[in-house]
NULUMMI-687667 format. One line per 8 residues: their letters; for each residue x, y, z of N, C-alpha, C. Coordinates in pm, whole numbers. Example, Ala and Ser with C-alpha at 12.3 -4.5 7.8 and 13.67 -1.06 7.14 Angstrom:
<rs>
as = 1319/-569/780/1230/-450/780/1320/-330/780 | 1285/-225/708/1367/-106/714/1290/3/787
</rs>
This chain:
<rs>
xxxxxxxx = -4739/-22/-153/-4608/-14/-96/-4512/35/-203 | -4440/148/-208/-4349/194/-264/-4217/148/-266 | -4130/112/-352/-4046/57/-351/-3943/225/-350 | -3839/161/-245/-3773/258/-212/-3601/236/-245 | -3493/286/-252/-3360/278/-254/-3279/329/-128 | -3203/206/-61/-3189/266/81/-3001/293/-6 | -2961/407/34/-2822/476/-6/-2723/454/162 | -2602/382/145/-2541/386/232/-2479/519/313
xxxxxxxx = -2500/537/404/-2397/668/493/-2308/626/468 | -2176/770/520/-2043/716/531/-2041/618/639 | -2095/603/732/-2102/519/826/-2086/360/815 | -2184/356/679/-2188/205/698/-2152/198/570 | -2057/251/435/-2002/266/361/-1952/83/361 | -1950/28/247/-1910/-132/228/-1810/-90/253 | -1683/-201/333/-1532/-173/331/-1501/-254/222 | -1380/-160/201/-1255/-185/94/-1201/-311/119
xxxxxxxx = -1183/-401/-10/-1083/-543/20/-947/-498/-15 | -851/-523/110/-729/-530/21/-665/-642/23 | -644/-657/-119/-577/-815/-110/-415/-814/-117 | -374/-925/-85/-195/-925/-117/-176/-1056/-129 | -113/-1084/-247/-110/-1174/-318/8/-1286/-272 | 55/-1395/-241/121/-1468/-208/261/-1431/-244 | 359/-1414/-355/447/-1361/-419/495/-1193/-341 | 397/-1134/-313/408/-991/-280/487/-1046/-71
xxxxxxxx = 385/-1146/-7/368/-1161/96/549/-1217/110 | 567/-1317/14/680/-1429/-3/822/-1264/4 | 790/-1199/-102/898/-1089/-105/917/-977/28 | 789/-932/98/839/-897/233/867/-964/357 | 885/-1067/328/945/-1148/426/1084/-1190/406 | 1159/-1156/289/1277/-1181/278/1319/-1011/263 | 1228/-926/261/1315/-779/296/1342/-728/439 | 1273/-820/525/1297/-806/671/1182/-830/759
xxxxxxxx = 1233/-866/868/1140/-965/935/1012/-843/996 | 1031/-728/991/915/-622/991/857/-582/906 | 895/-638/772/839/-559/679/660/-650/652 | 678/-764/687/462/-813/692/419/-749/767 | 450/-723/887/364/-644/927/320/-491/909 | 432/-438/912/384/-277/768/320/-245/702 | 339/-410/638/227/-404/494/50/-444/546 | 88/-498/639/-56/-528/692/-124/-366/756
xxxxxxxx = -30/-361/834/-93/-190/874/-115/-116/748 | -46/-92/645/-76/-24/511/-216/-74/467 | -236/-172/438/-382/-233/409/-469/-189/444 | -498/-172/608/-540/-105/671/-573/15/655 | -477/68/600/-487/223/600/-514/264/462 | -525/125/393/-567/148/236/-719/138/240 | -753/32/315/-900/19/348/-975/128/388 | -903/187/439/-1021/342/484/-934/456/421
xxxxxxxx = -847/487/338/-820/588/229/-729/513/116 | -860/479/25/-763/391/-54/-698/495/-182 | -637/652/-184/-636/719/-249/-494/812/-187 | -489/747/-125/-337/802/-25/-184/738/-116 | -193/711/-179/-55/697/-310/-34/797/-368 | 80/774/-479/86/894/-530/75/827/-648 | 94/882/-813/69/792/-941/240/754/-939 | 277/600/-974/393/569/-1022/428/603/-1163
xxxxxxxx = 547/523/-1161/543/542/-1326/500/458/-1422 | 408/358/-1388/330/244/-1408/167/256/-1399 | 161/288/-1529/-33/327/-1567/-113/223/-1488 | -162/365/-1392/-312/307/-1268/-251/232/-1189 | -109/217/-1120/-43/191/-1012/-43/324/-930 | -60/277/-772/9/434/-674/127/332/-586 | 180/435/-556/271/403/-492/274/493/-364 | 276/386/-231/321/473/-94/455/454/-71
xxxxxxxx = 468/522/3/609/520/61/610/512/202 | 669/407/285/666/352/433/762/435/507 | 748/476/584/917/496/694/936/428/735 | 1034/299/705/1063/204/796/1135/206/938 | 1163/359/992/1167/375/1114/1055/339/1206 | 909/363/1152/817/378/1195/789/210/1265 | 857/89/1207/872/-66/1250/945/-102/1286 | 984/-177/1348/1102/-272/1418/1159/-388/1299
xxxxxxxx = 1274/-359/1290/1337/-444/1150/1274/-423/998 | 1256/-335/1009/1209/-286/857/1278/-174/774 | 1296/-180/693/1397/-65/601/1238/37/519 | 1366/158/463/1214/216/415/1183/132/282 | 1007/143/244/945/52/143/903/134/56 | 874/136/-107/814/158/-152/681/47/-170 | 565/62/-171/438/2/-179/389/21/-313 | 310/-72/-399/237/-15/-529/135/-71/-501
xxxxxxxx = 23/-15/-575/-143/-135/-547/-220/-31/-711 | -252/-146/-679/-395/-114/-802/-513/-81/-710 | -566/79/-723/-672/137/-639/-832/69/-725 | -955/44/-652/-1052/14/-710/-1147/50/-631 | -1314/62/-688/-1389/108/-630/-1441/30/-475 | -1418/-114/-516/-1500/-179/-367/-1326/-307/-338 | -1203/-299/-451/-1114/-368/-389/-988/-348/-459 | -865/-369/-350/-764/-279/-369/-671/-411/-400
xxxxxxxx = -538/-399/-518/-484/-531/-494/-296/-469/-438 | -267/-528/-365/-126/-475/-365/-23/-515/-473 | 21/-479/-561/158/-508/-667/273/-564/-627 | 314/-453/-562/440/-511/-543/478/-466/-404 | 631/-477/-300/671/-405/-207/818/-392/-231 | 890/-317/-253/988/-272/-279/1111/-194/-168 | 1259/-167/-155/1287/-121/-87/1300/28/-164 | 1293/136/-61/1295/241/-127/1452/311/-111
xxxxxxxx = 1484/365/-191/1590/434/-228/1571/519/-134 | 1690/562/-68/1697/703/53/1788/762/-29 | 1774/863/31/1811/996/-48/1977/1051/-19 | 2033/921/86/2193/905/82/2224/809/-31 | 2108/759/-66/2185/660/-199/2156/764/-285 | 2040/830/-355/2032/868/-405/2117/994/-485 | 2212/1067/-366/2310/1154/-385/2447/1106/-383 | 2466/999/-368/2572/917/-409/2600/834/-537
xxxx = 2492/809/-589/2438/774/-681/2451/909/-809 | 2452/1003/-780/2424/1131/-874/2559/1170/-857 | 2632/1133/-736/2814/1162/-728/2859/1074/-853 | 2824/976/-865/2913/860/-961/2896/916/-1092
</rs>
């Protein structure tokens, strides 16, 4: 009997953990009463492309960016996570700067 190596398909590829840490969970719930659930759909969507960030300015952090139109009571978010091969951790959740602050901001 030959000993063999069975290689996963994309099919049955192990899923991604994403975790979110109590502190992270505690802070989107005081940025608005939509913003847990966002982050839960983000997870989600980290779990099957965990490479969809962009690099922050914080070595081996990504950062997404939410439309908080896209939820009911949610403002827009910035997201950070630490990407990994079999588990993802979320950092932080942040509100994101829009780009009316941002040019008001560059007025001052």
């Amino acid at each position: 009997m030959s000993g063999s190596v069975l290689h996963p398909t994309s099919k049955e590829q192990q899923a991604v953990i994403v975790e979110i840490p109590q502190h992270v969970r505690d802070t989107a719930t005081q940025l608005g009463a939509g913003v847990p659930y966002a982050l839960k759909v983000l997870a989600g969507q980290l779990a099957d492309d965990p490479d969809m960030g962009r690099p922050s300015g914080t070595p081996g952090i990504l950062t997404v960016m939410v439309d908080g139109d896209l939820f009911e009571d949610c403002p827009d978010l910035a997201i950070g996570y630490i990407p990994g091969p079999d588990r993802i951790e979320i950092r932080y959740v942040n509100l994101a700067a829009s780009s009316a602050e941002l040019a008001a901001d560059a007025q001052d």
